[in-house]
C-alpha positions as CSV (number, residue, x, y, z in Angstrom):
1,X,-53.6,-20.3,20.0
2,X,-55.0,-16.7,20.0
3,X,-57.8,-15.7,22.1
4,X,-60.2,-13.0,20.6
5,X,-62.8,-12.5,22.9
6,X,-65.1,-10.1,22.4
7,X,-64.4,-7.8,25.8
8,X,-65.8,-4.6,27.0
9,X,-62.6,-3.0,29.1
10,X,-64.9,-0.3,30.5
11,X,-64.1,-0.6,34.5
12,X,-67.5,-0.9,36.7
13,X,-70.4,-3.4,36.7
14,X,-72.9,-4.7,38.6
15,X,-72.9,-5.3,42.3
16,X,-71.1,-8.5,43.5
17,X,-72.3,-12.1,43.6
18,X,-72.4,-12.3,47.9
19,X,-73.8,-16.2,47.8
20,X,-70.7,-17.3,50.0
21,X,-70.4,-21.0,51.3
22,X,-70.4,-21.5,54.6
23,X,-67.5,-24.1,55.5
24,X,-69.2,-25.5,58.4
25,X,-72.6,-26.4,56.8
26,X,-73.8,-30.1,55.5
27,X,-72.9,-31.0,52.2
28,X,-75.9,-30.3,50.7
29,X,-76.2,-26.5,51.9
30,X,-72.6,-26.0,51.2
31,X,-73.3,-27.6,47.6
32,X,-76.7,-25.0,47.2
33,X,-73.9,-21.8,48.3
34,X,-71.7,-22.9,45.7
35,X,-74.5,-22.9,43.2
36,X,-76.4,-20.0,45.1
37,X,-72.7,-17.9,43.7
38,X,-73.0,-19.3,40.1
39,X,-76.8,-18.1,39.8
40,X,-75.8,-15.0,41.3
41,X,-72.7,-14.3,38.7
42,X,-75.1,-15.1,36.0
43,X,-77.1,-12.5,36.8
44,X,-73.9,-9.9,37.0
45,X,-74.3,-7.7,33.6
46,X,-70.0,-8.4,33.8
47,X,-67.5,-10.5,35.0
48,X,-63.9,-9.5,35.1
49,X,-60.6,-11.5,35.0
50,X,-56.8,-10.0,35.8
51,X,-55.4,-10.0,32.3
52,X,-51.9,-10.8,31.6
53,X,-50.1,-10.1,28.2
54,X,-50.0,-6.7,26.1
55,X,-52.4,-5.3,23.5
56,X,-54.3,-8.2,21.6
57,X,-52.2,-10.4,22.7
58,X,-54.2,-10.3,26.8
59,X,-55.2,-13.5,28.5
60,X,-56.7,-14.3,32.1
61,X,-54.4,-14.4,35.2
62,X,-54.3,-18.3,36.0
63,X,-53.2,-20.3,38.8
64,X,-52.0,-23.6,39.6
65,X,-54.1,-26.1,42.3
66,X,-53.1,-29.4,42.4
67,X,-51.0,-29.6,39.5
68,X,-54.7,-28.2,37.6
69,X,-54.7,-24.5,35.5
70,X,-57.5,-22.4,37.2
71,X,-58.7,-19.0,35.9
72,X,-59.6,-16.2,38.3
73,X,-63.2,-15.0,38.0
74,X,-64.7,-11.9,40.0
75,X,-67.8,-10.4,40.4
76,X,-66.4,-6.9,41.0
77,X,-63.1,-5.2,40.0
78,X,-61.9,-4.3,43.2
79,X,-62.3,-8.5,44.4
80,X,-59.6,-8.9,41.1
81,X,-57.2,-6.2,42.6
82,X,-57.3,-7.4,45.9
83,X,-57.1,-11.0,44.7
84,X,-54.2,-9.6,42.4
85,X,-51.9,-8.4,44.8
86,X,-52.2,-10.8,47.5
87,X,-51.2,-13.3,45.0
88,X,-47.8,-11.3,44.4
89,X,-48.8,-9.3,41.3
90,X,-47.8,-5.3,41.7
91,X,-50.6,-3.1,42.2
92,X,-50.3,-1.6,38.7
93,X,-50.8,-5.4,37.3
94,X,-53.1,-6.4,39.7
95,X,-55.6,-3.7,38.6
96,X,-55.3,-4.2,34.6
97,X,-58.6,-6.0,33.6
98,X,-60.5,-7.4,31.5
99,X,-64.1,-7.2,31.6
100,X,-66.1,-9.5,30.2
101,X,-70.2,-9.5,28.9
102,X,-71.6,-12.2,30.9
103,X,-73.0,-13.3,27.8
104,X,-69.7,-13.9,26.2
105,X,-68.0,-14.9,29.1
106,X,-68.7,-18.4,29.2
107,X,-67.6,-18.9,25.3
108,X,-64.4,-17.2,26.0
109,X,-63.3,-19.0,29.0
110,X,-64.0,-22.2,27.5
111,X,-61.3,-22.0,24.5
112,X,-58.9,-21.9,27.2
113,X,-59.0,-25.7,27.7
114,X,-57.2,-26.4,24.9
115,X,-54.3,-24.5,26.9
116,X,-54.4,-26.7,29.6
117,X,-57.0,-25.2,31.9
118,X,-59.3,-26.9,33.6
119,X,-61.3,-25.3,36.5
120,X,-62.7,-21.7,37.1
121,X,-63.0,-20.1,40.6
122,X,-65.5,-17.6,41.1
123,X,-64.3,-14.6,43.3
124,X,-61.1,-16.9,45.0
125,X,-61.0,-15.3,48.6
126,X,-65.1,-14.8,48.8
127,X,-66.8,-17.6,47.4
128,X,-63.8,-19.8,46.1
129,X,-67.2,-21.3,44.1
130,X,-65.0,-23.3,42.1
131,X,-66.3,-25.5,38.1
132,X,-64.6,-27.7,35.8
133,X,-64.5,-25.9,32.6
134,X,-66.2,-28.3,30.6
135,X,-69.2,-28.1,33.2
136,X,-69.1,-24.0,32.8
137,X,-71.4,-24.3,30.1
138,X,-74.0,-26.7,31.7
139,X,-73.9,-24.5,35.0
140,X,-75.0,-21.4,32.7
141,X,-77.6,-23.3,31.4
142,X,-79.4,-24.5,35.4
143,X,-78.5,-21.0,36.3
144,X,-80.3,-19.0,33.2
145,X,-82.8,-21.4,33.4
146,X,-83.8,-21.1,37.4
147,X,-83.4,-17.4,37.1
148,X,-86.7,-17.6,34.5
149,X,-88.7,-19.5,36.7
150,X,-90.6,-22.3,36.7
151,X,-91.7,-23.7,33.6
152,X,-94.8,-24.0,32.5
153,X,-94.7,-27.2,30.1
């Protein structure tokens, strides 16, 4: 399958999503961090993934958890590089990127299902805000929608 996204491989962006969870806190404040990061990487004007491959040919840096493919998401290009190299990739590596418009982002991660991937993790290390890919989609949705406020229907 090839992957076209539509990426912007200018380095920068906005400041980083900072909504980390706090291990020790009830389910249901540890479930609000989790979302608190998602609403907070929705508002990012970029998000930016370690690429692997050459030329057009570029795809995210995945992991493995539990037997499950995960794609790396960060907030900021320097949380990629350090995520990078402390998972083993050279510093060179580590630091190749691709950026992503928040408003594609979603669209493109999703195709990558059909390779066998099934979670995203938002800034692994900071957050580790962690989604099904199926569910990116709806979580893009609650967060767009709670960043506009309250309705008025």
């Amino acid at each position: 399958m090839t992957h076209e996204p539509e990426v912007d491989t200018a380095p920068g962006g906005a400041a980083p999503a900072d909504a980390a969870p706090d291990d020790s806190a009830p389910d249901d404040s540890a479930q609000e961090a989790h979302l608190a990061a998602w609403r907070a990487a929705f508002a990012q004007e970029r998000w930016f993934v370690i690429a692997r491959g050459y030329g057009d040919q570029m795809t995210p840096f995945a992991v493995e958890s539990d037997g499950q493919g995960v794609i790396t998401v960060f907030t900021t290009p320097e949380r990629a590089r350090v995520f990078g190299v402390a998972s083993g990739l050279p510093e060179e590596e580590a630091g190749t990127l691709i950026a992503l418009p928040r408003e594609s982002a979603v669209a493109y991660l999703v195709q990558f299902a059909e390779d066998g991937v099934d979670a995203v993790v938002l800034d692994p290390g900071v957050s580790d805000s962690a989604v099904l890919l199926a569910a990116l989609p709806h979580v893009e949705q609650l967060s767009l929608r709670e960043a506009e406020g309250p309705s008025s229907d």
